[in-house]
C-alpha positions in Angstrom: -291.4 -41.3 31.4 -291.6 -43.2 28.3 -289.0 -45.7 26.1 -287.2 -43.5 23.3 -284.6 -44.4 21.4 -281.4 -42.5 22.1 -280.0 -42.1 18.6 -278.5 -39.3 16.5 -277.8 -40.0 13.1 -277.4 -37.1 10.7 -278.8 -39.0 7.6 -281.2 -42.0 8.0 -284.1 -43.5 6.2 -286.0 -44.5 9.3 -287.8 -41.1 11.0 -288.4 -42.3 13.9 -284.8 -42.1 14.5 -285.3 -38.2 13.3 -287.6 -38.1 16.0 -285.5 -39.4 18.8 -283.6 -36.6 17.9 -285.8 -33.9 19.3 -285.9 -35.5 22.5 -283.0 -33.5 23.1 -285.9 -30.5 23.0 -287.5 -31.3 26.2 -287.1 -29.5 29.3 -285.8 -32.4 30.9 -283.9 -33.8 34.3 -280.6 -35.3 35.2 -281.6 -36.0 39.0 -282.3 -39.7 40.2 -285.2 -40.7 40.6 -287.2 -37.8 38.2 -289.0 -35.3 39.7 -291.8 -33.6 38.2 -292.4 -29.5 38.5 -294.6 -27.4 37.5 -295.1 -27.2 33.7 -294.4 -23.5 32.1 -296.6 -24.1 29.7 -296.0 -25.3 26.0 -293.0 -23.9 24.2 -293.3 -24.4 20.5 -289.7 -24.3 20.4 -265.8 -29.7 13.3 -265.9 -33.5 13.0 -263.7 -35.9 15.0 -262.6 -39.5 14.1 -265.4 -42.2 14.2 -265.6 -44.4 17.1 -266.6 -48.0 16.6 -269.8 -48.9 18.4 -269.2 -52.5 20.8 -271.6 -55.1 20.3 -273.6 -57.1 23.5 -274.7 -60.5 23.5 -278.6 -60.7 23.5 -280.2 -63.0 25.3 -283.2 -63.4 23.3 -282.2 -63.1 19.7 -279.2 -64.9 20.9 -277.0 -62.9 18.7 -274.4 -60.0 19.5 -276.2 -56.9 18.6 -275.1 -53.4 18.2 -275.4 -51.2 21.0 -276.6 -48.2 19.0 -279.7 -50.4 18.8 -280.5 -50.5 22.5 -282.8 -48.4 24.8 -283.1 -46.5 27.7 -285.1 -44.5 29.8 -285.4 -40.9 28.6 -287.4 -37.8 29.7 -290.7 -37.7 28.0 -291.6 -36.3 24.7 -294.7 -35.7 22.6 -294.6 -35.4 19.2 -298.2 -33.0 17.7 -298.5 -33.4 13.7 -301.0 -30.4 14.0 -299.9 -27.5 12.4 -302.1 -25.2 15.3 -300.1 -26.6 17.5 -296.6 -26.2 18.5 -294.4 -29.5 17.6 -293.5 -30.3 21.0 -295.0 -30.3 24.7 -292.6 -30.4 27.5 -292.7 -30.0 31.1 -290.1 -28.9 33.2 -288.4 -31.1 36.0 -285.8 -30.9 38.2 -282.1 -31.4 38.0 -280.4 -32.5 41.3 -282.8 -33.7 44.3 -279.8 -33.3 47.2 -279.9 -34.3 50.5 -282.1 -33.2 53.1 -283.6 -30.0 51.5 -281.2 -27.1 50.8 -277.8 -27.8 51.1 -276.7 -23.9 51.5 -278.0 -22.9 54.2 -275.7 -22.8 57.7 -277.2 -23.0 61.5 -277.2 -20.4 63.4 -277.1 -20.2 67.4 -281.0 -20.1 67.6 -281.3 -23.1 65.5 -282.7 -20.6 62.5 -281.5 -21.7 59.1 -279.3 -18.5 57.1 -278.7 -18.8 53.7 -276.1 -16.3 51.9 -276.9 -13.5 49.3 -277.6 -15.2 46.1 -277.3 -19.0 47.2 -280.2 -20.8 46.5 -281.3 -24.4 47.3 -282.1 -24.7 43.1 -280.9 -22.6 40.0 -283.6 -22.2 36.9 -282.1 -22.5 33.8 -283.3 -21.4 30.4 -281.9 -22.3 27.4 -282.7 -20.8 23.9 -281.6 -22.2 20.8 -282.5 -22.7 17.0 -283.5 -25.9 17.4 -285.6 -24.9 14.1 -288.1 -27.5 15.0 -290.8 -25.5 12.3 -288.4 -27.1 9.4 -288.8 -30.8 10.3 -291.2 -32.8 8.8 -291.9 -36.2 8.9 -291.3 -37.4 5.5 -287.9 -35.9 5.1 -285.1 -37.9 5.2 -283.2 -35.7 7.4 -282.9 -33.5 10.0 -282.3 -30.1 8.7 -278.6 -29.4 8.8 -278.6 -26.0 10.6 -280.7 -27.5 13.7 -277.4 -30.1 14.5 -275.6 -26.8 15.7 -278.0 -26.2 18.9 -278.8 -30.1 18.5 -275.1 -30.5 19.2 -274.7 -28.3 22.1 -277.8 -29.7 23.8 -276.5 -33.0 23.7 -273.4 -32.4 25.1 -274.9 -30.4 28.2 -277.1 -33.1 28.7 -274.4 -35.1 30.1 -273.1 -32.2 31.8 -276.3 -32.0 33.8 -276.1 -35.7 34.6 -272.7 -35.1 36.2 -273.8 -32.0 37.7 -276.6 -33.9 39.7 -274.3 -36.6 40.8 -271.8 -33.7 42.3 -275.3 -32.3 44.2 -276.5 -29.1 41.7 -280.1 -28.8 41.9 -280.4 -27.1 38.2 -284.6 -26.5 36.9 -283.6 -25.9 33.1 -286.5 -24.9 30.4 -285.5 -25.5 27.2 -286.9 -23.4 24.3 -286.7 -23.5 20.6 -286.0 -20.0 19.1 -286.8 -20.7 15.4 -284.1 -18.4 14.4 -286.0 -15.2 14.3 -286.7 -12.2 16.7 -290.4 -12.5 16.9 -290.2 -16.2 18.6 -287.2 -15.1 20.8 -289.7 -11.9 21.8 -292.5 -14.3 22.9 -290.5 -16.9 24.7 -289.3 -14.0 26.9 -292.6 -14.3 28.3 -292.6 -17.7 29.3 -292.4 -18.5 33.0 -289.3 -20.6 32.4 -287.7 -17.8 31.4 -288.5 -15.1 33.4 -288.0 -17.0 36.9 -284.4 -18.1 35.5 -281.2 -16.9 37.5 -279.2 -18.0 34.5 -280.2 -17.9 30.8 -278.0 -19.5 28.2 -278.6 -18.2 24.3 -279.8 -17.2 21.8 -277.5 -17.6 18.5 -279.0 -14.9 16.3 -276.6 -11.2 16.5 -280.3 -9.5 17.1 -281.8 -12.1 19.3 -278.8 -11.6 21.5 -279.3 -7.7 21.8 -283.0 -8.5 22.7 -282.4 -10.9 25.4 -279.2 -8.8 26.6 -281.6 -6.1 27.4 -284.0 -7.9 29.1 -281.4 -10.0 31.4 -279.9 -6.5 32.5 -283.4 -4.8 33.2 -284.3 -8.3 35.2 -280.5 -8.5 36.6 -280.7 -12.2 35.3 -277.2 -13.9 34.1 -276.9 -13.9 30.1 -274.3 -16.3 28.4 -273.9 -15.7 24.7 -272.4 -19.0 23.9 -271.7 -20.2 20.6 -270.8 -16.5 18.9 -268.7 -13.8 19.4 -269.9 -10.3 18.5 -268.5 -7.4 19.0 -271.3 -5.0 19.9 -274.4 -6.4 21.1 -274.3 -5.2 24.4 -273.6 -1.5 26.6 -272.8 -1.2 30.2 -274.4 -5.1 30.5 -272.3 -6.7 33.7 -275.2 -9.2 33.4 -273.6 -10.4 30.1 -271.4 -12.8 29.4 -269.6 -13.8 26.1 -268.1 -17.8 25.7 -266.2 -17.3 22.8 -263.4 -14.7 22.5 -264.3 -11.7 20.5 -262.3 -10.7 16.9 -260.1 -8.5 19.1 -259.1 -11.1 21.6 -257.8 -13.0 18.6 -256.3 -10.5 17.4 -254.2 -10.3 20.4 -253.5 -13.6 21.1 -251.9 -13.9 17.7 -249.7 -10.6 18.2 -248.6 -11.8 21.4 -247.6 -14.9 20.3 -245.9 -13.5 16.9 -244.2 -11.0 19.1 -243.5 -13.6 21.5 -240.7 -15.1 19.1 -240.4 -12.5 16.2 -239.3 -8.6 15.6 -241.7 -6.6 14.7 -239.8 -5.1 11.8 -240.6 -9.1 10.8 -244.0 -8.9 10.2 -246.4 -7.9 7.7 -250.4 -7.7 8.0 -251.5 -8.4 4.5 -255.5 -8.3 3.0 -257.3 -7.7 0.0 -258.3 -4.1 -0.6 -261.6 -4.7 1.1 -262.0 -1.9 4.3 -263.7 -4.6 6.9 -260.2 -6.3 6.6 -257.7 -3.3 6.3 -260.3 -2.1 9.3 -258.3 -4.9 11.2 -255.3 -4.0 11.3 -255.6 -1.6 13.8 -256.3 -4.2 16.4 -252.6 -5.5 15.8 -250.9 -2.4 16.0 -252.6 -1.6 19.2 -251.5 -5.3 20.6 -248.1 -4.4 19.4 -248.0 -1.2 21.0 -249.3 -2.9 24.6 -246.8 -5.8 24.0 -243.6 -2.9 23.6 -245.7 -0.8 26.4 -245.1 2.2 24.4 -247.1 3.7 21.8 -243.7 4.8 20.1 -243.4 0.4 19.1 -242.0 -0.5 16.4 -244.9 -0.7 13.9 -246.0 -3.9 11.7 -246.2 -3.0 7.8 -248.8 -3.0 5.6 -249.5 -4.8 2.3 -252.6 -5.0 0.3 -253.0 -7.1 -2.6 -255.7 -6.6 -5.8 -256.8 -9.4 -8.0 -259.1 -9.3 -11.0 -258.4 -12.6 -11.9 -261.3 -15.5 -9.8 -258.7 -17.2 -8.4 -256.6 -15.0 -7.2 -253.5 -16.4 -9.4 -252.6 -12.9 -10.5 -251.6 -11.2 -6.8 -247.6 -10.5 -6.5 -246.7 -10.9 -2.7 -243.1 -10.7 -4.0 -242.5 -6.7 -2.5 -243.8 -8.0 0.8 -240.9 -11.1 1.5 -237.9 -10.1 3.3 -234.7 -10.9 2.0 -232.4 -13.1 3.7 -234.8 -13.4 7.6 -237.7 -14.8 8.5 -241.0 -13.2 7.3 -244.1 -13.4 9.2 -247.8 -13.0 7.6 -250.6 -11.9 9.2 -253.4 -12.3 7.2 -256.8 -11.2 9.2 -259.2 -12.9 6.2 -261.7 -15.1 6.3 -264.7 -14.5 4.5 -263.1 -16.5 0.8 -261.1 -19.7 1.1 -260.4 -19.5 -2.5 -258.7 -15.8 -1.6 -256.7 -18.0 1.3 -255.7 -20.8 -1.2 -254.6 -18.5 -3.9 -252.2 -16.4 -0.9 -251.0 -19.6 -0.1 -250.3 -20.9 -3.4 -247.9 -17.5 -4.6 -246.5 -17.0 -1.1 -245.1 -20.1 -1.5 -244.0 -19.4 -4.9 -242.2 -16.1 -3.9 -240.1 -16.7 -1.0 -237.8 -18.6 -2.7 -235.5 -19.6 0.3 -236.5 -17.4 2.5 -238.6 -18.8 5.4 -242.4 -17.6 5.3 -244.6 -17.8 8.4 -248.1 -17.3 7.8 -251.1 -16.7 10.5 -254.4 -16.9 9.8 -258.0 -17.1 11.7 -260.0 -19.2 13.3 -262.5 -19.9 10.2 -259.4 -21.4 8.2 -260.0 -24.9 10.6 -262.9 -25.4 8.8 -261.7 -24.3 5.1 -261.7 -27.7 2.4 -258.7 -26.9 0.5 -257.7 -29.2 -2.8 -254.4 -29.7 -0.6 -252.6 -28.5 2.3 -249.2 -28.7 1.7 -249.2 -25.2 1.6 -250.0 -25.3 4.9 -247.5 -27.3 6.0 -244.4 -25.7 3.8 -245.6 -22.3 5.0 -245.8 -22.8 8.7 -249.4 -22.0 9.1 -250.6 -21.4 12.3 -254.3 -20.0 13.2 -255.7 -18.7 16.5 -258.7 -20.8 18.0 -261.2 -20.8 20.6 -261.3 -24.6 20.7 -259.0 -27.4 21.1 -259.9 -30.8 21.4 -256.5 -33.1 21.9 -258.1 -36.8 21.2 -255.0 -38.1 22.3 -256.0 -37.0 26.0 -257.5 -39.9 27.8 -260.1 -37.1 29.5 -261.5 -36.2 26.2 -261.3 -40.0 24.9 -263.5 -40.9 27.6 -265.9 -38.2 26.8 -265.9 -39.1 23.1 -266.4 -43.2 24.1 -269.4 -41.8 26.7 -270.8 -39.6 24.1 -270.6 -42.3 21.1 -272.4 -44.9 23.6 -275.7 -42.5 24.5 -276.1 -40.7 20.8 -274.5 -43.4 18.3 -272.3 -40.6 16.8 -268.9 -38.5 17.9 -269.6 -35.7 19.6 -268.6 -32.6 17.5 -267.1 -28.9 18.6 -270.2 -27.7 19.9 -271.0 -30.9 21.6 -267.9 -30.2 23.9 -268.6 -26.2 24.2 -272.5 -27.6 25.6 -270.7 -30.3 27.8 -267.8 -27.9 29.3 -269.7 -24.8 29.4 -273.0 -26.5 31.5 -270.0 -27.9 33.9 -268.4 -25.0 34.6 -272.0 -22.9 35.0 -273.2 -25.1 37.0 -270.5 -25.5 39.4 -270.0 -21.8 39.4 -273.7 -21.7 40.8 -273.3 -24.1 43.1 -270.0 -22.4 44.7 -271.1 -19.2 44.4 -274.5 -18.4 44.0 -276.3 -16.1 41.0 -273.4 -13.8 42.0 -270.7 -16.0 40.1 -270.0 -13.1 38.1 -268.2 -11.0 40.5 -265.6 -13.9 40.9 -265.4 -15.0 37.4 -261.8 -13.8 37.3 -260.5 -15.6 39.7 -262.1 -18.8 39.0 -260.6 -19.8 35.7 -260.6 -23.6 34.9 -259.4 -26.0 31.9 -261.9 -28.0 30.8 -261.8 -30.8 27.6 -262.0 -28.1 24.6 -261.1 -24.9 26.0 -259.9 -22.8 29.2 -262.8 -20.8 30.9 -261.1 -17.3 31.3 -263.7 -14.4 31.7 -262.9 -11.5 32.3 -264.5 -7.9 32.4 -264.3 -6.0 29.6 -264.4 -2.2 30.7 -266.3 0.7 29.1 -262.9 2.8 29.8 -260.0 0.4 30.0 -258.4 1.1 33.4 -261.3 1.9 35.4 -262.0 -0.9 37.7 -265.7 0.3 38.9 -267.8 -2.4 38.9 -270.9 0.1 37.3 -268.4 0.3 33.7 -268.2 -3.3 33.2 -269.5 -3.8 29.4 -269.6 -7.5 29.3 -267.5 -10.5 30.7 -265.5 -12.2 28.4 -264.0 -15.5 27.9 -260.3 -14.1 26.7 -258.4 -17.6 26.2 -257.1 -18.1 22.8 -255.2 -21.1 21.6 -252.5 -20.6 18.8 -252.1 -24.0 16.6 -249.5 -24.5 14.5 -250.1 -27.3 11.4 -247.2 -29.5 11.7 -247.1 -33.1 10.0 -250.4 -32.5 8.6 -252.4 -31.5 11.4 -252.8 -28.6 13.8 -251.6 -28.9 17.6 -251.0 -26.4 20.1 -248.2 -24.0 19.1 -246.2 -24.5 22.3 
C-alpha cells in the first residue's frame, strides 16, 4: 500500500489532488488487513447541501487544521505518463477475509464439508464504467466532467464494500475503465477479471450494454445495468438486471397515482406534435385500462400543442382546462426545458380559477428554470427513481461519512453506488449467484431508493422461468413541489 490523499474536488489548481481522484480506479479491497490476489493483468481502464468540514488540532504545526487535508491508507495506485501504456496498473485483491475459510459450507455426518448450489466462499466482481481515464491529462485543471458520473458511483460503493466486509462478504471486484466506446468494452470482456466474475455491474453506453448483455447470458453470469434505463437492450436475458425503472414503469407509477385521487375524465396527456412523445401516450392508457381492469376504462384525452414561436409563448392550452373541476396534466416531455417553462408559463395563464395539476418526468429535477413559481402555483409533481430525504438521520450520517473520506457531498449517483453494492452484496451473501430467482421476494429500502425487481415477462402472464426478459427494479417515487421543494407525494 502506499499514502494517497483521499480528496475529490471537482475544480482545483493542484493535480495531484486530480490524481487522488483516480484512485477510485483501482481494483481495490475493503477487508482488514489487505490481501493480495492474483493480478488480471493491466486494464487501461443532483447536488446536495454542502457540509462543513471539522477541523483537528495538530500536534506538530500546533494549529487546528482542516480535515480534508489529512491522510490515510489507500489501495495502491500507479500513475504511467506514457502514452504506450495504459494510465493505470491495478491489481486485484480481496474484499472480506471471514473467519476460518468458507463460511457456507455446513457438516455433514461423515465430517465432509457441503456447500449449496451457487454459494461460494468469495464472489468476483467486475465493474465497468466510463471512468474516461484517456481524457485526463496532467496539466488540466480539472477532471473532465463526464468521468464524475462513474467517479461518483465508485466512490459511493467503495464504502459499501467496507461495510460489506465488516458484515463478513468476501467480494474479489476488478474494476475497469470502459472509455465510453464499444471497442474497449469488447476487449475488456477478455480480461480474467471479467470472465471469472459471478456478478458484473455496467457498462453505461445503450450499445455497450447490449454487448455485455449477450455475453453475461451466453456465460450465465449476473448483469446489472445500473445507472440507465433502456427499453430494449436485451431478449429472453433472465441473466439481466435493470436498477433504474424503465420509461414505462414511470409511466405507470404516475397513472396510478393520478388515478389514485382523480377521474379519468380529469385528465389530459398533452405534448408537442413530435411522434416519440405522442408515441407515449399509449403507455398511460394502457395503465389506465389495468388500473379500471377493463379495457372498456374510461379513456384520458389528448391534446397537442404547435409553436413556431422559440419560446413557446404562442401555444393556447386554453381548449384543454376544464371548467369549474380540477384538471390534471400529464405532460410525458423532457427532451426541451424551455418547451416545459413556456407550458408552465400559459397553463398558468389559462386556468384562471380553475385548479391545474400538472405531472411531469423524472429529467424535470434537473431542469434550471429562471423561476419556479410555476411550479409551485401549478402543483407540479414528477415521478422519480431517487429520493434522498436529508432530513433522515440514516442518510445524514452517510452524507457526514461520505464528506469526511472524499471532502465533497456525495451526489445521486454516489448513493445509487453505495445502496446498490449493499444490497448486491448481501443478496450474494444470503443467496448465492442464484439471487435472481428470489429477487421478488427480497425487496429492501435503502437511503435513495427501494430495491424492487421484478421479472419482466416476454408474454405478460406467463410465469415460466425460460420467458423472463430482464429483471427490473419497478419502484417509482411520485414528488410533489410544495413550499419550494419536492417531497414525497404521500
Amino acid at each position: 500500500m502506499i499514502l494517497v490523499q483521499n480528496l475529490r474536488q471537482r475544480l482545483s489548481g493542484n493535480k495531484a489532488l486530480l490524481l487522488s481522484l483516480f484512485v477510485l480506479l483501482l481494483t481495490t479491497t475493503s477487508c482488514d488487513p489487505l490481501k493480495k490476489a492474483k493480478s488480471s493483468g493491466t486494464v487501461s481502464e443532483g447536488e446536495l447541501d454542502p457540509i462543513e468540514g471539522k477541523k483537528r488540532y495538530n500536534p506538530k504545526t500546533k494549529k487546528y487544521e482542516d480535515i480534508r487535508l489529512e491522510k490515510e491508507n489507500v489501495d495502491t495506485v500507479r500513475w504511467v505518463n506514457d502514452p504506450t501504456k495504459p494510465p493505470i496498473k491495478s491489481d486485484p485483491s480481496q474484499y472480506g477475509s471471514g473467519k476460518n475459510g468458507s463460511k457456507d459450507g455446513t457438516t455433514n455426518g461423515t465430517g465432509t464439508t457441503t456447500v449449496e448450489p451457487g454459494m461460494m466462499e468469495k464472489y468476483k466482481v467486475a465493474i465497468l464504467l466510463p471512468f474516461l481515464t484517456d481524457r485526463f491529462r496532467e496539466y488540466d485543471a480539472e477532471i473532465n466532467e463526464k468521468s464524475m458520473l462513474a467517479l461518483d458511483f465508485y466512490s459511493g460503493a467503495k464504502l459499501a464494500f467496507d461495510e460489506l466486509a465488516k458484515e463478513g462478504t468476501r467480494l474479489e471486484v476488478s474494476v475497469y475503465d470502459t472509455k465510453a466506446t464499444d471497442s474497449e468494452t469488447r476487449r475488456i470482456l477478455d480480461f480474467p477479471g471479467v470472465k471469472d466474475a459471478q456478478l458484473i455491474i455496467g457498462p453505461v453506453r445503450k450499445s455497450a450494454i447490449k454487448m455485455v448483455a449477450s455475453f453475461a447470458k451466453t456465460n450465465q453470469k449476473t448483469l446489472v445495468s445500473p445507472l440507465r434505463p433502456y427499453d430494449d437492450v436485451v431478449n429472453e436475458n433472465p441473466f439481466f438486471l435493470q436498477n433504474k425503472p424503465s420509461l414505462k414503469s414511470h409511466c405507470e407509477a404516475i397513472t396510478r397515482h393520478v388515478r389514485k385521487n382523480y377521474d379519468a375524465d380529469q385528465v389530459v396527456l398533452l405534448s408537442r406534435d413530435k411522434p416519440a412523445e405522442k408515441k407515449r401516450f399509449a403507455y398511460f392508457h394502457e395503465a389506465n385500462a389495468a388500473y379500471d381492469g377493463t379495457a372498456d376504462a374510461a379513456s384520458f384525452e389528448e391534446f397537442i400543442v404547435n409553436s413556431i414561436s422559440g419560446d413557446y409563448t404562442d401555444i393556447d392550452v386554453t381548449p384543454a382546462i376544464k371548467q369549474g373541476k380540477t384538471t390534471v396534466f400529464i405532460v410525458p416531455s423532457f427532451s426541451s426545458s424551455t418547451f416545459i417553462y413556456g407550458l408552465l408559463r400559459q397553463l398558468r395563464i389559462a386556468k384562471g380559477n380553475n385548479e391545474v395539476i400538472v405531472y411531469g418526468m423524472p429529467q424535470w429535477l434537473d431542469f434550471e428554470l429562471s423561476s419556479y413559481d410555476y411550479y409551485e402555483e401549478l402543483n407540479v409533481h414528477v415521478s422519480s427513481s431517487t429520493f434522498i430525504d436529508t432530513e433522515q438521520a440514516d442518510i445524514a450520517a452517510f452524507r457526514q461519512r461520505y464528506f469526511y473520506k472524499y471532502a465533497s457531498p456525495p451526489t445521486r449517483e454516489a448513493f445509487v453506488g453505495y445502496d446498490l453494492m449493499l444490497y448486491l452484496g448481501r443478496m450474494l451473501k444470503k443467496h448465492g449467484t442464484k439471487f435472481r430467482e428470489v429477487l421478488d421476494v427480497e425487496q429492501r429500502q435503502y437511503l435513495h431508493t427501494r430495491f424492487a425487481f421484478e421479472k419482466v415477462m416476454k408474454n405478460p402472464g406467463d410465469d415460466s422461468f425460460k420467458e423472463v426478459e430482464k429483471y427490473e427494479n419497478k419502484h417509482v417515487n411520485i414528488l410533489k413541489f410544495e413550499n419550494y421543494h419536492f417531497q414525497l407525494a404521500e
